[in-house]
DRENDOKOL-950693 format. One record per residue: y, x, z of N, C-alpha, C in turn. Coordinates in steps of 0.2 Angstrom, whole numbers, padded with zeros to 4 digits, always signed. Example, Ala and Ser with C-alpha at 12.3 -4.5 7.8 and 13.67 -1.06 7.14 Angstrom:
<rs>
-0028+0066+0039-0022+0062+0039-0016+0066+0039/-0011+0064+0035-0005+0068+0036+0000+0064+0039/
</rs>
This chain:
<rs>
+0209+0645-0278+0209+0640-0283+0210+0644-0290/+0205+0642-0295+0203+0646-0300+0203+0643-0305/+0208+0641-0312+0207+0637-0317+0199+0640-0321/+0196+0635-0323+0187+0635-0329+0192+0640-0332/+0198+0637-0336+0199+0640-0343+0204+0643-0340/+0207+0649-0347+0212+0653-0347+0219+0650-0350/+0216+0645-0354+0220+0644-0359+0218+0637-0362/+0224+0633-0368+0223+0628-0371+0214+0628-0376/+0216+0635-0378+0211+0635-0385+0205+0636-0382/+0203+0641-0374+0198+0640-0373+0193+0631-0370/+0200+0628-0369+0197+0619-0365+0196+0618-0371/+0200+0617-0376+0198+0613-0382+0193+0606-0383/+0189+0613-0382+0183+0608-0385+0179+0603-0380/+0180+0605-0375+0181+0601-0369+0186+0594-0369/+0191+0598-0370+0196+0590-0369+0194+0585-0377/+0189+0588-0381+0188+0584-0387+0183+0578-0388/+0180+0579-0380+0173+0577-0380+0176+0571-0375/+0173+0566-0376+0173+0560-0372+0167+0556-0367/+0166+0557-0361+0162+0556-0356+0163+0549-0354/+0157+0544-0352+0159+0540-0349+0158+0541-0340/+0164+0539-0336+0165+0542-0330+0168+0547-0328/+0171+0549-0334+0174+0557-0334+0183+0556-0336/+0185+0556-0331+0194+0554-0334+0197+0562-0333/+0200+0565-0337+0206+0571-0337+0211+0571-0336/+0217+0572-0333+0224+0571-0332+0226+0577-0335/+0231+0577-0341+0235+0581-0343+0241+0582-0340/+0243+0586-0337+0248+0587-0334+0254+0590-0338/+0261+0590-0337+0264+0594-0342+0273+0593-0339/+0276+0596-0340+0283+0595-0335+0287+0595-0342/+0293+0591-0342+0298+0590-0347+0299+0597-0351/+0302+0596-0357+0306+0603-0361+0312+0604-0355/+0314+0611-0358+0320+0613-0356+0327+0612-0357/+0330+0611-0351+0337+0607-0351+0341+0611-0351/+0348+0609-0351+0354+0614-0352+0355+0617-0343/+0353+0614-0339+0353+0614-0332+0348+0621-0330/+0342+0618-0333+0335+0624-0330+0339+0631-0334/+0343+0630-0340+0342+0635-0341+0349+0640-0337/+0354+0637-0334+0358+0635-0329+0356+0640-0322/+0349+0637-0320+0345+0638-0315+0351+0635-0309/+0352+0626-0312+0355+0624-0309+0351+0616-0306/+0354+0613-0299+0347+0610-0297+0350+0602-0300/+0345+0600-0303+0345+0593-0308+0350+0587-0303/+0354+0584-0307+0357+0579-0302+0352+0573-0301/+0352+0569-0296+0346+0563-0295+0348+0557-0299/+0349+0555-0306+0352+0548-0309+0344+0549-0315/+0344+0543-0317+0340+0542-0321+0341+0547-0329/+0349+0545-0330+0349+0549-0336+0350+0558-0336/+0352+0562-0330+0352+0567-0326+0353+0570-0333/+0350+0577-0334+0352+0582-0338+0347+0580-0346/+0348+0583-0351+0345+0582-0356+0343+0590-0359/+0338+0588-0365+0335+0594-0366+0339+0599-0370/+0337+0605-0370+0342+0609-0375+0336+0611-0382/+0341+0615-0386+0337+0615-0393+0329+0618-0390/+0328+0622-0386+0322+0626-0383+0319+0621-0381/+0322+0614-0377+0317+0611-0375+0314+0607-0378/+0317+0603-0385+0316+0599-0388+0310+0603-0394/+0312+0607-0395+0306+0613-0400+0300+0615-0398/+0301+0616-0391+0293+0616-0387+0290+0610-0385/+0293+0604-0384+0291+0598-0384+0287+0596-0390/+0290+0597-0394+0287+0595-0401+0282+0600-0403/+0282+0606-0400+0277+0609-0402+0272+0608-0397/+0273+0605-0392+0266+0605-0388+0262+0599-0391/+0268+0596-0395+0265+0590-0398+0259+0590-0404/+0262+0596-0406+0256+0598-0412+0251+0599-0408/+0250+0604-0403+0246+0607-0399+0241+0599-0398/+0243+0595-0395+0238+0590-0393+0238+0586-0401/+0239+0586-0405+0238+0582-0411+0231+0577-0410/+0226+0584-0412+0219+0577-0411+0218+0577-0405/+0222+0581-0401+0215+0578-0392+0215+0572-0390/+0209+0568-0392+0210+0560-0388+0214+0559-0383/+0218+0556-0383+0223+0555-0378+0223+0546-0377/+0221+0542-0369+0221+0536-0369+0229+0534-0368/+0230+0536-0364+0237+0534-0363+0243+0539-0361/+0249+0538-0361+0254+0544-0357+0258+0539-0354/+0259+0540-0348+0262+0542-0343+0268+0546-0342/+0274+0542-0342+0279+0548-0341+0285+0545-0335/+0288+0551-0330+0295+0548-0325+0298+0546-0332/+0302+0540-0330+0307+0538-0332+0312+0540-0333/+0315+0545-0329+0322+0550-0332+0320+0553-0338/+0328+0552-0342+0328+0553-0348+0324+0561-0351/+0325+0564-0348+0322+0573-0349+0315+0571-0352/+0313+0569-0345+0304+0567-0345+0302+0562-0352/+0305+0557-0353+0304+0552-0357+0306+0555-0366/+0313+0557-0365+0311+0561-0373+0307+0566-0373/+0302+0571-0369+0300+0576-0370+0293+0569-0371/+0293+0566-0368+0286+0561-0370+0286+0558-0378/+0292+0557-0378+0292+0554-0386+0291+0559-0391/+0294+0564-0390+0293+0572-0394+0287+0573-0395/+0284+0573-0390+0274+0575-0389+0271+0569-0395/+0273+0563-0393+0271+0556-0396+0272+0557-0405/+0275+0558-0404+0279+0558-0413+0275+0563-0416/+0273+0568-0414+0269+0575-0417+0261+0574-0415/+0259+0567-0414+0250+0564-0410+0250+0560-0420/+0243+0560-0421+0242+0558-0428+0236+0553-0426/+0234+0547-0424+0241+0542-0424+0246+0543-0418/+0251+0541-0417+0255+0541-0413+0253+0535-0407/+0253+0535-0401+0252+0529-0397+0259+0524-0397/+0257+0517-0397+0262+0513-0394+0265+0511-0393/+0263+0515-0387+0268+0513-0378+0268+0519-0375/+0272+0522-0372+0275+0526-0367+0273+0521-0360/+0271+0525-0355+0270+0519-0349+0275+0523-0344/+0280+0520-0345+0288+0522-0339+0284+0522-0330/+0285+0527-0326+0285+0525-0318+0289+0527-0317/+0291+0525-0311+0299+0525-0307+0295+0531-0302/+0288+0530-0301+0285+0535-0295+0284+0543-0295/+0285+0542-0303+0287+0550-0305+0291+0551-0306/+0298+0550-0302+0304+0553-0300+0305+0560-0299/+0307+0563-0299+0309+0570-0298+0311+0570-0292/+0310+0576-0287+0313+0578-0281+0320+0577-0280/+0321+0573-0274+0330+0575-0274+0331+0577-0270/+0336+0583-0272+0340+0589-0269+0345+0588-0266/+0347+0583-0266+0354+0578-0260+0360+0583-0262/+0364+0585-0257+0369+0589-0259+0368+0595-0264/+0361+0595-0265+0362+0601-0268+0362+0602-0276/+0363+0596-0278+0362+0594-0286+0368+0595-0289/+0368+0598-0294+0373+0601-0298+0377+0606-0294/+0372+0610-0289+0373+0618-0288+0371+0622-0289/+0371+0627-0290+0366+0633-0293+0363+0637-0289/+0356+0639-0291+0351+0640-0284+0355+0648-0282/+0360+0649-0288+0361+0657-0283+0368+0656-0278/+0372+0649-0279+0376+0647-0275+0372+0644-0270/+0367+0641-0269+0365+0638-0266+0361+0644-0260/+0360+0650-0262+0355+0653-0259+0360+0657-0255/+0366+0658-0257+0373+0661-0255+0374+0657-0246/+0376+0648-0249+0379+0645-0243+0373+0642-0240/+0366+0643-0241+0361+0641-0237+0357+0645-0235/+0357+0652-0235+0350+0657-0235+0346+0656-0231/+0345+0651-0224+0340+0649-0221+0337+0643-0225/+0339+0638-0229+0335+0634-0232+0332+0637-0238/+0337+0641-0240+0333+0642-0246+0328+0647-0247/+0327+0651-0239+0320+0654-0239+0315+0648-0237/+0315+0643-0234+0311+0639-0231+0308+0635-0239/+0312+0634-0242+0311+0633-0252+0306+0636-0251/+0307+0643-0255+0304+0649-0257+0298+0649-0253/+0299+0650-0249+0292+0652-0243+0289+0646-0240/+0291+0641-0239+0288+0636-0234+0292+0632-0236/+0288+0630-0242+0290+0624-0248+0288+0615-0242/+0283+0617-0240+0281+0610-0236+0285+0609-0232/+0288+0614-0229+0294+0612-0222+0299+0611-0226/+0301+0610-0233+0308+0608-0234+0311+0602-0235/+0317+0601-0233+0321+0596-0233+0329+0596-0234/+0329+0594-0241+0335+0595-0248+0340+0592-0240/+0346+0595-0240+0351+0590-0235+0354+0583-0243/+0353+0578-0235+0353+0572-0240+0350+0568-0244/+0344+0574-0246+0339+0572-0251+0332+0571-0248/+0327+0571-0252+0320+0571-0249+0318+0576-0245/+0313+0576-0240+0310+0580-0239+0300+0581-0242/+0300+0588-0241+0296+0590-0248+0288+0587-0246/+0287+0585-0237+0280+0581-0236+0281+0574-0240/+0287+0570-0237+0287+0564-0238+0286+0564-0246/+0290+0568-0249+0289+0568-0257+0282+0568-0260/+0281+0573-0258+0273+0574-0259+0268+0568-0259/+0269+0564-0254+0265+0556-0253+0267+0551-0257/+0273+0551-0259+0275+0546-0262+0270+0547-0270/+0270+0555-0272+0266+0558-0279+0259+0555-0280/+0258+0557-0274+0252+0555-0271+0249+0550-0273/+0253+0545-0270+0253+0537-0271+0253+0534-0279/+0254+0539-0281+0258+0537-0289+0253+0539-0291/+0250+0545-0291+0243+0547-0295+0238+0543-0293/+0235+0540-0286+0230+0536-0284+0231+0532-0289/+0236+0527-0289+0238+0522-0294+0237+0521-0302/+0238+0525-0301+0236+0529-0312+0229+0530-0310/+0226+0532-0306+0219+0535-0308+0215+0530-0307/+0216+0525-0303+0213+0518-0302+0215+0513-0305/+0220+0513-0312+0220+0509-0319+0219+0513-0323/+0213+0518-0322+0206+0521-0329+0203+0525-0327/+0198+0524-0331+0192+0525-0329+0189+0530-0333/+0192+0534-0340+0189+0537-0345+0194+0540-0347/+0192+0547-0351+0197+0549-0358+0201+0552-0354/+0205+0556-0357+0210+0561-0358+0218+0556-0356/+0219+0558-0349+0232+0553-0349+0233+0559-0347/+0240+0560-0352+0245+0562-0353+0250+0562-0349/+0254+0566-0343+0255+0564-0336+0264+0569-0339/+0267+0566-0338+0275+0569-0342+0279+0569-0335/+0280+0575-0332+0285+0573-0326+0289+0579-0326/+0291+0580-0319+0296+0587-0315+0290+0590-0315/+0294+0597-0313+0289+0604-0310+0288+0602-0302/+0289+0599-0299+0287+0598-0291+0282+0592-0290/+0284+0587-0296+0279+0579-0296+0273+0583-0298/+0274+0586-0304+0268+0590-0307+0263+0594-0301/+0266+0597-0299+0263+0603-0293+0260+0597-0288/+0262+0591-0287+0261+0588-0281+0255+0584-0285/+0254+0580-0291+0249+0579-0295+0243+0582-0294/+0245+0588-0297+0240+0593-0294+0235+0593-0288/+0241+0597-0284+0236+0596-0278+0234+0588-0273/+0234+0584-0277+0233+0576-0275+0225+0578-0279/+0226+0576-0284+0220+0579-0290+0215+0582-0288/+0216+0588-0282+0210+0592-0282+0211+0593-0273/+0216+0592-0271+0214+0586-0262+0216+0595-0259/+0220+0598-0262+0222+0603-0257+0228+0602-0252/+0227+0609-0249+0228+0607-0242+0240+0608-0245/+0242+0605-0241+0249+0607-0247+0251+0611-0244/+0251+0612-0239+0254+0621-0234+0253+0625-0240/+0247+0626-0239+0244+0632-0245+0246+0634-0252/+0248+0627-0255+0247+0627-0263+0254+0624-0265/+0258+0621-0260+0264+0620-0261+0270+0624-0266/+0269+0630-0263+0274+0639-0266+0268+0642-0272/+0261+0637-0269+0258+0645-0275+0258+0642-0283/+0256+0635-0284+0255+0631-0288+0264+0632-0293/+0265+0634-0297+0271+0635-0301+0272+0633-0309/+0275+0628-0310+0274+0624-0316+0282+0625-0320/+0278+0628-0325+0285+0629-0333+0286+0625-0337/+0291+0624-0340+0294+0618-0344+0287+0618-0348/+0287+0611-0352+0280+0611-0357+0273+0615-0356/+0271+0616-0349+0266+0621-0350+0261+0616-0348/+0256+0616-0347+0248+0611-0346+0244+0613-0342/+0242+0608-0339+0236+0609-0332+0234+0605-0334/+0227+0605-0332+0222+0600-0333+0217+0599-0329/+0216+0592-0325+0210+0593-0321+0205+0585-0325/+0201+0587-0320+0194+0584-0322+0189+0581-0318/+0191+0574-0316+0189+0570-0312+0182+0569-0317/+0176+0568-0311+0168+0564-0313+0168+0559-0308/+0165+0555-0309+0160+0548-0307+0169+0546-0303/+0175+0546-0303+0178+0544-0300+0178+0547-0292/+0176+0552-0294+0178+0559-0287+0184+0561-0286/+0187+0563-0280+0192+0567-0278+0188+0572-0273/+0190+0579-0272+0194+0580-0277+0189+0585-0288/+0193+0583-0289+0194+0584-0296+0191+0594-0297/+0188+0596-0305+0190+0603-0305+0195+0605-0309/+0198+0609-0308+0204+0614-0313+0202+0615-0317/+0205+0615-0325+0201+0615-0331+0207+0622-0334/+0214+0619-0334+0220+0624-0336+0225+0623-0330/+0228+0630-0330+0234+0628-0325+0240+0632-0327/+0245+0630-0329+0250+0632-0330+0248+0634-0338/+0246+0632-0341+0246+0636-0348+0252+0637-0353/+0257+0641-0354+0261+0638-0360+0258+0643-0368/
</rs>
């Protein structure tokens, strides 16, 4: 799996242009919290962790970054991280949109027991799960929380849904690093054994794929850009 582009500035001029039958998903995961910088694993509550001055700065600078890309809509989870990192972006768009379109369906992954642990305690009193993480991201199953298939379908479901309320133009897709990754490979119809571990998504960074005629799967335009 090979992103067209390397980078933002080489899509550009691509993401500028507007096709009819041609929709792009902007993909992009919150700023950085006080947690990720922690490398502690997010608690599951709506209002959950918030961003720090780093991720609140990179927010608003990816917001310049997108200023003129047409952009139809954004889409963002609902937890508060994902949603001020949407407002940031929004407030830095000339004109700014609207509406923010809140989903419940891009909830972040939950870690059950393991939220508000740190992955180096957690890799201490788990080392069998936490290689099955690392290595064999699809066979996991957070104790008490999700398992990382069923998660995946639910993303799944979520992106079906968005993608068959439009039909054109550039949405702005505001989520976690695992919704993200699962967007992803929903988007371009990979196999998730494969791309589950490989596919790695940074605060504020950009993927972009690129649906024609309402085809799945999609091509990779950018991935992981920061």
């Amino acid at each position: 799996m090979g992103a067209i582009y390397s980078n933002f500035e080489e899509a550009k001029e691509t993401l500028m242009s507007e096709e009819e039958n041609v929709i792009r998903f902007i993909f992009t995961r919150h700023g950085r919290t006080y947690l990720n910088a922690k490398q502690v694993f997010q608690p599951w509550t709506p209002q959950g962790d918030q961003l720090n001055e780093e991720g609140m700065v990179s927010a608003k600078n990816l917001g310049k970054k997108l200023r003129h890309i047409p952009i139809q809509k954004i889409y963002s989870s609902d937890w508060h991280r994902a949603v001020h990192t949407a407002q940031l972006i929004n407030e830095e768009r000339i004109p700014p949109l609207q509406e923010i379109h809140l989903s419940r369906g891009l909830r972040d992954f939950n870690f059950g027991a393991l939220c508000g642990v740190s992955v180096t305690s957690s890799e201490q009193a788990h080392p069998a799960l936490s290689e099955i993480r690392i290595h064999k991201l699809h066979e996991f199953k957070a104790p008490e929380g999700d398992t990382f298939t069923d998660f995946h379908h639910r993303i799944k479901d979520e992106f079906m849904r968005i993608f068959h309320n439009n039909s054109k133009g550039n949405i702005l897709v505001v989520s976690h690093s695992y919704v993200a990754k699962c967007l992803i490979i929903a988007a371009l119809n990979l196999p998730l054994e494969t791309y589950a571990n490989t596919i790695r998504i940074k605060n504020t960074s950009l993927s972009v794929v690129e649906l024609k005629n309402r085809q799945i799967p999609g091509r990779l335009l950018i991935l992981n850009d920061t």
